[in-house]
Phi, psi and omega in degrees: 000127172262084154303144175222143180310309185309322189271344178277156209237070196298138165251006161196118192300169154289356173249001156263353174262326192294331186284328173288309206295311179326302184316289165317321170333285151318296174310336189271305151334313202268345208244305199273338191025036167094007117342131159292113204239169171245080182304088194253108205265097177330095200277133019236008195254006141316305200336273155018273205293332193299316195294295210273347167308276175321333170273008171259359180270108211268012208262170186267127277171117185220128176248130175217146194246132160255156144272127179229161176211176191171337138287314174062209195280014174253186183251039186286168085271161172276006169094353196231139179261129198229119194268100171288330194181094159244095189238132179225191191244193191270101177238068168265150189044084145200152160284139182221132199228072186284139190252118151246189185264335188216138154263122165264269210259336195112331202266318196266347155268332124033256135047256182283348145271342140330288175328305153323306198253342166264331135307314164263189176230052173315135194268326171201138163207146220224128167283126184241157183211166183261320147207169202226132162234108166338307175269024165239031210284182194202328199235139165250139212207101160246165168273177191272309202228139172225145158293298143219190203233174181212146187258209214266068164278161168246120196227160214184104176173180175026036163140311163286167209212192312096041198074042175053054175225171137094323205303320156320321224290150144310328177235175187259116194242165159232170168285000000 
């Protein structure tokens, strides 16, 4: 499949995302009440939603990035989550809040919540994804906190991507 910038369709503008992430904040505020949090943020197509989440976050705030892939060049998953780089610091008694771009299929949060709970004693931990698309879950699997939620489109923009394209865009397209 060849995407080109011309044939995408937003399906969420930058001012309904800049408004939803603000919204998520605030839940996050309310739920953490100024608790020290550890944000570990899911590379690379998080990056986006993470940068504009923390600055709405009123709690004292520690970020740390992982690489996971799972896609590769398709509009897919491949079903195996291949973990590049999770090296992280010692977080037992922390609040920890992984932020991703997405929930597909399940497995990579999956993933990473495993990951989390066979490594550590975590005082508390809450997944946040930016979007969830339910109907492709594979795994049972929610997030704590989302953004919207989407059905089985393929999408590309504040982060997400397309063969490492597309990740600039501001708003969120589909075909």
């Amino acid at each position: 499949m060849d995407i080109k910038k011309e044939d995408l369709k937003v399906l969420y503008s930058s001012e309904q995302i800049q408004k939803r992430v603000k919204e998520l904040a605030q839940e996050l505020n309310n739920f953490y009440k100024g608790e020290e949090v550890i944000a570990v943020c899911a590379l690379k197509g998080a990056f986006m939603f993470a940068s504009d989440l923390v600055r709405y976050l009123d709690m004292p705030i520690k970020i740390e990035f992982i690489r996971l892939s799972s896609y590769g060049s398709s509009t897919i998953s491949s079903g195996k989550v291949n973990a590049v780089d999770i090296k992280l610091p010692d977080l037992n008694n922390k609040n920890v809040l992984i932020v991703e771009d997405i929930i597909d299929t399940g497995l990579t949060a999956k993933f990473l919540i495993d990951f989390m709970n066979m490594n550590f004693h975590v005082k508390s931990l809450k997944f946040c994804s930016f979007l969830d698309k339910k109907v492709t879950r594979k795994v049972n699997v929610d997030a704590d906190y989302y953004g919207f939620e989407v059905d089985d489109k393929f999408v590309v923009g504040y982060g997400l991507d397309y063969d490492e394209c597309y990740r600039n865009l501001p708003y969120i397209g589909h075909i």
